[in-house]
C-alpha positions in Angstrom: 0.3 35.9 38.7 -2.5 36.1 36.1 -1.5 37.3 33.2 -3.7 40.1 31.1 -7.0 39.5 29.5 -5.6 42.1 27.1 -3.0 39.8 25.3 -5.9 38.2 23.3 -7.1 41.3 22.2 -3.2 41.9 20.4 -3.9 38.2 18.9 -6.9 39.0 17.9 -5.9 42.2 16.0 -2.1 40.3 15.0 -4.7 37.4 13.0 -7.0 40.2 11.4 -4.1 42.0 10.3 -2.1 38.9 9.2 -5.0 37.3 7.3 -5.4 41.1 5.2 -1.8 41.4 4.2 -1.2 37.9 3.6 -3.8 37.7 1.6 -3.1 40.8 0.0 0.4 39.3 -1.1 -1.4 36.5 -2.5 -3.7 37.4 -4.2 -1.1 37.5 -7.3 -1.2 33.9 -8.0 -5.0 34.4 -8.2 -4.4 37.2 -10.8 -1.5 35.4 -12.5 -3.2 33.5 -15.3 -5.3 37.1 -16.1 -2.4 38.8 -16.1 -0.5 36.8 -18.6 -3.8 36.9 -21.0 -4.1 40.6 -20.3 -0.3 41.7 -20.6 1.1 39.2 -22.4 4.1 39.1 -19.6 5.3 35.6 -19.3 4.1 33.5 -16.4 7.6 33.3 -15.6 8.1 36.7 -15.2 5.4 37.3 -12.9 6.8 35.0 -10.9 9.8 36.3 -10.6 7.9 39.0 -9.0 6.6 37.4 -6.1 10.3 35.8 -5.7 11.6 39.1 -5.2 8.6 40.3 -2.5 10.7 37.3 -0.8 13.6 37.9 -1.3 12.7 41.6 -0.1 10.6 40.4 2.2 14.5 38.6 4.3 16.0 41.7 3.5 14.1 43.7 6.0 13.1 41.0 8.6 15.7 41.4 10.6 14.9 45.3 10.3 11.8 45.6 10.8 12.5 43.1 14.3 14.7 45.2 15.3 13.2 48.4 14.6 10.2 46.6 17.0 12.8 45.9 19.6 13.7 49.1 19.8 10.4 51.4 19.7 7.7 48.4 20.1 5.1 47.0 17.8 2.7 49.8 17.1 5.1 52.3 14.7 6.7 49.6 13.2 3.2 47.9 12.1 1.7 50.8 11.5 4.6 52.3 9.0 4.3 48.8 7.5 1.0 49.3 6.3 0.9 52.8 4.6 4.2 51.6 2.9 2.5 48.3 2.3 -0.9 49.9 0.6 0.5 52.5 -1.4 2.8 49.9 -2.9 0.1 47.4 -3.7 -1.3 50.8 -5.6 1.7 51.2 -7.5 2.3 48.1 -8.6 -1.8 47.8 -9.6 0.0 50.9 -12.2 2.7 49.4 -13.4 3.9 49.7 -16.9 5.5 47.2 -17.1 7.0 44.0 -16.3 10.3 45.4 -15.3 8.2 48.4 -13.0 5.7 45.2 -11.7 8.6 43.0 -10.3 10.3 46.4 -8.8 7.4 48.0 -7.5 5.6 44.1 -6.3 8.8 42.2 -5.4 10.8 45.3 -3.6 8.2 47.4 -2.1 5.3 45.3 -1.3 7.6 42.1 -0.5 9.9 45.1 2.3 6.8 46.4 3.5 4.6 43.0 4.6 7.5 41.8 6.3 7.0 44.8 9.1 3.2 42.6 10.2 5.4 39.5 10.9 8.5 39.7 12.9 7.2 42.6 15.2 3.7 40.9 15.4 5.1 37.7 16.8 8.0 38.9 19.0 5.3 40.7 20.7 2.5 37.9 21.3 5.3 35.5 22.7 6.4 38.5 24.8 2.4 38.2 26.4 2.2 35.0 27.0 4.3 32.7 29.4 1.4 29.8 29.1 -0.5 28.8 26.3 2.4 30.7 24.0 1.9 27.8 21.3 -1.9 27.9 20.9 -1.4 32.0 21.2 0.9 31.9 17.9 -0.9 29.6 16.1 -4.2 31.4 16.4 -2.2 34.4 15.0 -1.2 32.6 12.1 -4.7 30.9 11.9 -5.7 34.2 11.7 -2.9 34.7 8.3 -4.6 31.4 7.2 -8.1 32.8 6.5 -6.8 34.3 3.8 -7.0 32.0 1.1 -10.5 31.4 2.5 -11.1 35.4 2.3 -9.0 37.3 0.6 -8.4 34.7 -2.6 -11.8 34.3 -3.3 -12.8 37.9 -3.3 -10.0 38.8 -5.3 -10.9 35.6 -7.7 -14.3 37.3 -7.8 -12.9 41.0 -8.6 -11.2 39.8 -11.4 -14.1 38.4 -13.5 -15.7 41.8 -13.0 -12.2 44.1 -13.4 -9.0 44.2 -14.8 -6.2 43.0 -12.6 -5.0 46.8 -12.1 -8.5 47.7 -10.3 -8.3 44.5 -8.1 -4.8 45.1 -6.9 -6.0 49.1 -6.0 -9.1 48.0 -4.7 -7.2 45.5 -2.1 -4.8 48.3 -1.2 -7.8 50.2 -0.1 -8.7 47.4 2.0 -5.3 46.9 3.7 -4.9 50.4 4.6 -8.7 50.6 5.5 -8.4 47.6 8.2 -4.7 47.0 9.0 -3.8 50.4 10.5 -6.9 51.2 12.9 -5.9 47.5 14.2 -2.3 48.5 14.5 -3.3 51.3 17.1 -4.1 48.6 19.0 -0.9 46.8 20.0 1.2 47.6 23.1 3.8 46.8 24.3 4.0 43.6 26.6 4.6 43.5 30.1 8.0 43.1 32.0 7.7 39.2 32.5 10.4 37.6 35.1 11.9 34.9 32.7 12.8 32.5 35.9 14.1 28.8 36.4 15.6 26.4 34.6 13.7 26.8 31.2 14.4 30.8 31.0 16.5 31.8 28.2 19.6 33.9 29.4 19.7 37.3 30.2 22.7 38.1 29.3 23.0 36.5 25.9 24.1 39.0 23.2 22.4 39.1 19.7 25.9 38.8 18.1 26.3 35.8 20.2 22.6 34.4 19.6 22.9 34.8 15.4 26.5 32.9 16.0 24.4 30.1 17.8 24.3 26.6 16.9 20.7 26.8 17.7 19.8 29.8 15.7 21.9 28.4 12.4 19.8 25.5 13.0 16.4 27.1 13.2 17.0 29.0 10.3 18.4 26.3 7.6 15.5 24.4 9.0 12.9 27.1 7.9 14.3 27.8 5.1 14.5 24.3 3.6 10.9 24.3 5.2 9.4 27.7 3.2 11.3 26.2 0.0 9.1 22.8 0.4 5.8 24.8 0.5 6.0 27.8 -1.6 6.1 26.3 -5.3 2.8 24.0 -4.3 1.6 27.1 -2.8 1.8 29.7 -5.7 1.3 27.1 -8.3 -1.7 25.3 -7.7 -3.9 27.4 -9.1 -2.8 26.8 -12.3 -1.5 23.7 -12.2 -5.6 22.9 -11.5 -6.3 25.1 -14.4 -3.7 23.1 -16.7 -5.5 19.7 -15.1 -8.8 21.4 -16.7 -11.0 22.8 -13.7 -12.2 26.0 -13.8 -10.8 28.9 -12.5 -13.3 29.3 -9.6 -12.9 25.2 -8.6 -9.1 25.9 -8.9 -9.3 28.6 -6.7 -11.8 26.5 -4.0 -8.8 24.1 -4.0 -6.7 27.3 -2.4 -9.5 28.0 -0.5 -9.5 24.4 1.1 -5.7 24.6 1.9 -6.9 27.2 3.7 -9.8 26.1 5.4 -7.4 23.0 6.8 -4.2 25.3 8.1 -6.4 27.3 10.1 -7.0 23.6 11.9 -3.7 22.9 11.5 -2.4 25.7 13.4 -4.8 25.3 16.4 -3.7 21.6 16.2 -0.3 21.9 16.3 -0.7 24.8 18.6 -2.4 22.5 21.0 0.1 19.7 20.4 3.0 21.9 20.5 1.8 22.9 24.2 1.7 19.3 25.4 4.1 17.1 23.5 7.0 20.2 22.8 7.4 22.4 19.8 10.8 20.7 18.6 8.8 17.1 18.6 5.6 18.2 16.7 7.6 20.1 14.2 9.9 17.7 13.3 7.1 14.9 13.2 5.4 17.9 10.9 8.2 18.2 8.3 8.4 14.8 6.9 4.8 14.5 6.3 5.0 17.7 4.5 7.4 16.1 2.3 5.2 13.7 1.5 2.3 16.2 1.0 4.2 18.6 -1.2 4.6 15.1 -3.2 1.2 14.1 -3.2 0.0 16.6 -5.7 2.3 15.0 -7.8 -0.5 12.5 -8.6 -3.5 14.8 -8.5 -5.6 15.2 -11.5 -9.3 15.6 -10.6 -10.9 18.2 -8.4 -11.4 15.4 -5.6 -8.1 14.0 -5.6 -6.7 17.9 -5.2 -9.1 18.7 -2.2 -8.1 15.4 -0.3 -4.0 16.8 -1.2 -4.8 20.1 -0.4 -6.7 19.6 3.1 -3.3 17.3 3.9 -1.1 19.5 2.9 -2.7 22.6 4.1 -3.1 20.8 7.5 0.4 20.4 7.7 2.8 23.2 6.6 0.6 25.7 8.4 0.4 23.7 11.5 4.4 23.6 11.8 5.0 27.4 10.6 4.1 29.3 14.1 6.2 26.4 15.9 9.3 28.1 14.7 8.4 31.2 16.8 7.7 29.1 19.8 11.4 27.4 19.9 12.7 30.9 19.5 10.9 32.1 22.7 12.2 29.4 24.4 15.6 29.6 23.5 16.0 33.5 23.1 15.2 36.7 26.1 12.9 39.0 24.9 15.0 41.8 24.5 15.7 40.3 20.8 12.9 38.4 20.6 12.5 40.9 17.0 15.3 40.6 16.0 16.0 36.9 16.1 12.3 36.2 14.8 13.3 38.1 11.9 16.1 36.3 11.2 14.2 32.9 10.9 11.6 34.8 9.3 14.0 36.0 6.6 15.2 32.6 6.3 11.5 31.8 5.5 11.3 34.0 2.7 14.3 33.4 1.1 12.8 29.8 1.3 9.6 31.5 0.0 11.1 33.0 -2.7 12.7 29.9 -4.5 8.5 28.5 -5.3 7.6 30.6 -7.7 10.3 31.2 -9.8 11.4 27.7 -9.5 7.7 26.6 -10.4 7.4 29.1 -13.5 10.8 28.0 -14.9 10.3 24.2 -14.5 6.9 24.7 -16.1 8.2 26.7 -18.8 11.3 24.2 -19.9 9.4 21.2 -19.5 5.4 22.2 -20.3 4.6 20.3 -16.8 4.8 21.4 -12.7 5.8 17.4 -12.3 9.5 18.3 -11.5 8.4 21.1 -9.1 6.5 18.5 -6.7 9.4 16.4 -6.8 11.6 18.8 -6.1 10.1 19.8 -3.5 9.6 16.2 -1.9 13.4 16.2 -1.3 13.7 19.9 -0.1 10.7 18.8 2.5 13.3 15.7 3.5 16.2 18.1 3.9 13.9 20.3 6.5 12.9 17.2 8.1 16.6 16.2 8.9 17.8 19.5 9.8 15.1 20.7 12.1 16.1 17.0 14.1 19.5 18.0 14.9 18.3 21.1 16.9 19.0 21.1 20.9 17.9 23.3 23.4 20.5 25.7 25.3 21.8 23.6 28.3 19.9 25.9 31.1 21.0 26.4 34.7 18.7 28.0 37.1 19.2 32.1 36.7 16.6 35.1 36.6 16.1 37.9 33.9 13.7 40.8 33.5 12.4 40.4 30.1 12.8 44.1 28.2 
């Protein structure tokens, strides 16, 4: 049976939104160098604050997923956003440090969660072909952010203080996200038929107790930790290496430009050769891209690292939701996607700090990238013990 025209218009919106509120999040390492020179708030303690949006951020995967189970996308994203933009207000307001990393970490951190999870575990729930090139554009969509959103709020700032840039991009999130969110529907009832549908009858106590799921999740997590120090940190670590703030920023902007490839790549790939094979192939040369900036010094030798290792760690990212489809029914298609998603932040979460204190003890990011090289390793050899669910043939309405 043909399936809806209408399920790219929900990627479609899903990528807008994503590439807004990602972008939004991120636009703090952008501001963290003006920050520091403006507050006089260590660079550690700005930090800290985007490792508690992530750490806030899992908290309320899972909720948010299930909320999305329950009473579909469009209330959950939508509730998400006006909690999302006030927040990104307040925290423009803060203070202080203390009120930044509450306001930032907890309530913008809880809030962008609600664009993920629900956003994902609806998309797969449209698509029965083409599900990895239909994820991936979403997150290719998220990807345009350091192309968009990191540049214009690297622009802001050399025209306003930091506390006007953060209001002004809350006005933008509120002023794009939530006429997009009116958007989304629920999908339609999809037999799930054969010998590759998950079962039916699964439970989400018995999914979450899952060899599978445990698997998925350590391997995400090990995967968010390799990425998010390089990440947050190479702004400044260019900055520290002597190029300009605008150059440093084009280096983020590059990443960028070379994930949104990556994730129609691996979507592609992922389609013919199997998620589980790309994304393990994926992990260990992220290992050795997280370890690559390890020897960068010049603005060249950063662009070639960056369009590697931008390639790479967004290419693999929307795989994760693909396996999950596979493996899980719809009915919890939320609330299991928010369980590797809060795995993912708490992975998320470990960059920054990890970055600001290694830098601060030692006067270098050198240990970060190494550390990160063997987290990237650990990913690698977790994510190749995962096995499908043995599968019999047996029939299931998708809720």
């Amino acid at each position: 049976m043909a399936e809806s025209a209408y399920r790219w218009v929900i990627v479609a919106a899903g990528g807008v939104m994503g590439c807004v509120a990602m972008g939004a999040l991120f636009s703090l390492p952008v501001l963290l160098t003006p920050m520091v020179q403006a507050t006089g708030w260590s660079r550690t303690g700005i930090s800290a604050a985007m490792t508690i949006a992530f750490l806030s951020m899992a908290a309320m995967a899972m909720i948010w997923g299930a909320l999305s189970d329950r009473y579909g996308a469009r209330p959950v994203v939508m509730t998400g956003a006006v909690v999302f933009s006030i927040s990104l207000w307040g925290a423009g307001h803060a203070p202080s440090l203390l009120w930044f990393q509450l306001i930032f970490g907890v309530l913008v951190g809880g809030s962008v969660a609600a664009f993920f999870a629900p956003m994902m575990a609806t998309v797969t729930g449209w698509f029965s072909t083409q599900r990895s090139l239909a994820v991936s554009l979403i997150s290719a969509g998220m990807g345009m952010a350091p192309v968009t959103m990191s540049p214009l709020a690297a622009w802001l700032v050399q025209s306003y203080d930091w506390r006007v840039v953060l209001s002004l991009l809350a006005g933008l999130v509120a002023l794009v996200t939530l006429p997009l969110a009116l958007l989304l529907k629920r999908p339609p009832a999809q037999a799930e038929v054969g010998f590759d549908a998950p079962d039916s009858a699964m439970t989400v106590r018995g999914a979450v107790r899952s060899p599978q799921f445990i698997v998925l999740v350590a391997a995400n997590f090990f995967c968010c930790a390799t990425h998010s120090g390089p990440i947050f940190h190479t702004v400044s670590y260019a900055e520290i290496c002597g190029i300009a703030a605008l150059a440093a920023v084009s280096i983020y902007s590059v990443e960028g430009i070379a994930g949104m490839f990556g994730r129609i790549g691996f979507g592609v790939m992922g389609d013919k050769f199997g998620a589980k094979r790309v994304l393990v192939a994926g992990l260990l040369v992220q290992a050795f891209g997280a370890l690559a900036y390890f020897f960068a010094r010049d603005l060249g030798q950063f662009y070639a690292v960056a369009a590697l290792f931008g390639f790479i760690y967004a290419g693999i990212m929307p795989l994760y939701a693909v396996l999950v489809r596979e493996n899980f029914p719809m009915k919890m298609m939320g609330t299991i996607m928010g369980g590797t998603g809060m795995a993912g932040s708490l992975g998320m979460a470990t960059g920054p700090v990890l970055g600001g204190w290694i830098f601060d003890k030692t006067g270098s990011y050198g240990g970060l990238y190494i550390t990160c090289f063997a987290l990237g390793l650990a990913a690698f050899a977790v994510a190749a013990t995962f096995r499908p669910f043995a599968r019999g043939p047996m029939v299931g309405a998708a809720a």
